[in-house]
Structure formats: C-alpha cells, structure tokens
N, C-alpha and C positions, 0 to 999 in steps of 0.2 A: 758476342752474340752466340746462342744456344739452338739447334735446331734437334729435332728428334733423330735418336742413333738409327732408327730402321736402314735408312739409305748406305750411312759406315757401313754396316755388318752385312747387308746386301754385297756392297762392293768389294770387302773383304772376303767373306764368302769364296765370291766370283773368282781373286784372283789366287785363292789359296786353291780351290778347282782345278786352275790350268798349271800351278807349281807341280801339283802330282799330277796330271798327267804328264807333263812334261817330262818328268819323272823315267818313265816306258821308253819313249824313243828311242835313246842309244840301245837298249832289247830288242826294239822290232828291227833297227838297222843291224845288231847283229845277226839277225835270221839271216836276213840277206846276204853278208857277209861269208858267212858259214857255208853257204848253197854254193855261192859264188867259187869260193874254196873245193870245192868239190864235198863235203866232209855232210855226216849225215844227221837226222833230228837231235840223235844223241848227244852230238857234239856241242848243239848250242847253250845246251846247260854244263855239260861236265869239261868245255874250255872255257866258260866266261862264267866261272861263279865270283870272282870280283865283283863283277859288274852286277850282278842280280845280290849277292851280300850286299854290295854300296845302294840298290835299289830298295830293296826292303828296310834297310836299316832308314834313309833319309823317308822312306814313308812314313814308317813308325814316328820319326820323331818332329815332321811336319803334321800328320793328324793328332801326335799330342799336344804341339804347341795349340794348333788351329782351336782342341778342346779346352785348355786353358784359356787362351783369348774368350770361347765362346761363353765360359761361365763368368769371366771377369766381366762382359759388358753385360751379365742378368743384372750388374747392379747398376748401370749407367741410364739416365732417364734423358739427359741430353748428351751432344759433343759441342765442342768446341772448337776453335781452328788451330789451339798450341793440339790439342789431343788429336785431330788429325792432322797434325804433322808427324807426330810421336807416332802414329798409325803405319802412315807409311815409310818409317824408318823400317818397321815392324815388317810388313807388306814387301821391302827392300831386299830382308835376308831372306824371306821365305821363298823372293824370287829368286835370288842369288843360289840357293842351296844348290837347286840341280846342275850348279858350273864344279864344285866340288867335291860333286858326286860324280858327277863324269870323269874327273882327272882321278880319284881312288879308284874308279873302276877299270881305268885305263892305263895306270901305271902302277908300279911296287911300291908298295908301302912305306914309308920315309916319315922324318921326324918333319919334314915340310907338308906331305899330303895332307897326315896325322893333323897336324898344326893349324892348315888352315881350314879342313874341315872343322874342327873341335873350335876353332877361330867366329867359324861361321855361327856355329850354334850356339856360344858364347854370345855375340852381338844379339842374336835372336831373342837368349834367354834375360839380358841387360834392358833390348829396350822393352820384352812384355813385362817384368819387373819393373820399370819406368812407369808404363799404363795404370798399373794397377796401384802402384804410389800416388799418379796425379789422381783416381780417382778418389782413392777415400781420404774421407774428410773433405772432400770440396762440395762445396752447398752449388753449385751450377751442372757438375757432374752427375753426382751422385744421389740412387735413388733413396730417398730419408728410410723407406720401408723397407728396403732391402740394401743396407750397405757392404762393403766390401768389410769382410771379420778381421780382425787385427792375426787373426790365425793362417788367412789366405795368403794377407799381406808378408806374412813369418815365411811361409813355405817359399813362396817365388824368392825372396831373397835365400834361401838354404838350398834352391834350383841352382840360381845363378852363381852362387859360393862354388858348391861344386863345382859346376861348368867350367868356372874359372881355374878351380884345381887343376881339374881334368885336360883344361889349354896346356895348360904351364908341365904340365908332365908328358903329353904328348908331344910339343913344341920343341921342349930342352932338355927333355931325360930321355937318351939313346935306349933304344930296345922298349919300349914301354909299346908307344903309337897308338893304335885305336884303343887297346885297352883300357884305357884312362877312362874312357868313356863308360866304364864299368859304374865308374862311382857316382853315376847318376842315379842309379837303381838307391844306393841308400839316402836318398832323401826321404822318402814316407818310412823308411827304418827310425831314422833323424827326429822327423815329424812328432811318431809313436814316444818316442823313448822323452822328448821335450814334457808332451802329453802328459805320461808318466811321472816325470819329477812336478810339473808343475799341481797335478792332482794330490801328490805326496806331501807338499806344503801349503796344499788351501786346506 
C-alpha cells in the first residue's frame, strides 16, 4: 500500500526540529552551572568550548543530513511501510546524535568518544544512502518525472565510503580522533574529479 509522502516529511520535519534543539540544552545548563560556580559571562564560553565545538559541529552535520533527506524525497510521489521503516532507522540516529554530542563535549577526546560519534554518523549516512537506493528505480516510490539521477545515487554512496573511512580511523588509529572527519569535506572534490574523467571519455 502507497499513501502520499506529505505526512513522512511533515513528521520528519518535526522530529529533526527537536534533535537540534535538543542540541542547546547542555549550553543553557552550562550558563547555570558557570553562575553557580561563581565565575563570570566570560567564562561560559572560553571553559566550555568542547561543548559549543561538539554543538555547532553535530548542527552542521544534522541540517546537512536533514538537506539531503529533503532533496532525496523531491523525488518520492508515494511511501511505503518498508520505506517507513528505513525512515525511522534514519529519524533513530538523528535522534541519538545529541547523546554523543553530550559525552565529546563532556569528556577528553579518546579513540572511544571519536568512534562512536563518527559511529553515529556513519549509521546516519548508511541508512540515508539505504533511502535513496530503495527509491530509484522503484515504480511505487518513485516520481517517473523526477527520478533520483544515477549521480545522487553515486554521491551518498562516496558520503557513506568516507564516513566509514573516517570510523575506522577515528575508532582504531591512536591520535587521529575527530580528525577523521575531515575526510568528509572531499566528497564533492571526489564528485568533481568522477565528473571530470567521465566527461574526458564520453
């Protein structure tokens, strides 16, 4: 059975909303904290830039996810109930992130914090690469007029490659840790240079 996606992306929407803000919290409890301590405005940022780095960084990379998601269903005309399932695998990590984000912002840096944040983003970038596989090519999914490009479908899989790099070096290679995460930024390098050779031999 196929209903129209409005209501998914409504509810997705919703719950990717309260991920960031959830986001802020352990910040405004640091104000408090801070006061409590006796110690002055200053202090809330220039003792806790862990925790505002861990914040801005899990923003950034929850509203990219949220914009991938939102272009991958411009080509969805129905859902289904395996695809909302896959949804909220999706919907899972995005609400998981800010447990992740709390323990980098609140403890030293380690091949464990590193690991299972870059862990988390990893499942994230797995199941929206998942999404975007079950839609194209499926005639109950997918809009005929606008289908998912065999080039979108390239990139999330060269997302997820990385990501997974970037686990396994943050995870098990000492001294590395959020670093890893660097190697995200060269996927649209990746993308271009594909571009490139494949222009070179058509």
């Amino acid at each position: 059975m196929t209903r129209n996606p409005d209501r998914l992306v409504l509810f997705t929407d919703a719950v990717v909303a309260i991920a960031l803000t959830l986001l802020v919290l352990p910040l405004v409890e640091v104000v408090t904290e801070t006061k409590a301590e006796g110690h002055g405005a200053l202090e809330v940022i220039t003792h806790h830039k862990p925790e505002i780095y861990s914040f801005l960084l899990s923003f950034v990379v929850i509203a990219n996810f949220w914009l991938g998601h939102h272009r991958v269903f411009e080509h969805v005309r129905a859902y289904t109930s395996g695809m909302i399932r896959l949804n909220l695998v999706w919907l899972l990590m995005i609400v998981v992130l800010p447990f992740p984000t709390e323990i980098v912002g609140s403890f030293e840096s380690s091949q464990f914090t590193a690991g299972f944040y870059s862990g988390t983003i990893l499942a994230l970038s797995t199941s929206q690469t998942a999404l975007t596989w079950m839609i194209k090519g499926h005639a109950e999914i997918e809009n005929p007029d606008d289908p998912v490009t065999s080039r979108e479908l390239k990139n999330s899989f060269v997302l997820t490659g990385l990501t997974l790099l970037a686990f396994i070096l943050a995870a098990f290679v000492p001294g590395v840790g959020f670093y890893a995460l660097l190697l995200l930024l060269l996927s649209p390098l990746l993308m271009r240079g594909s571009d490139l050779l494949r222009h070179r031999s058509s």
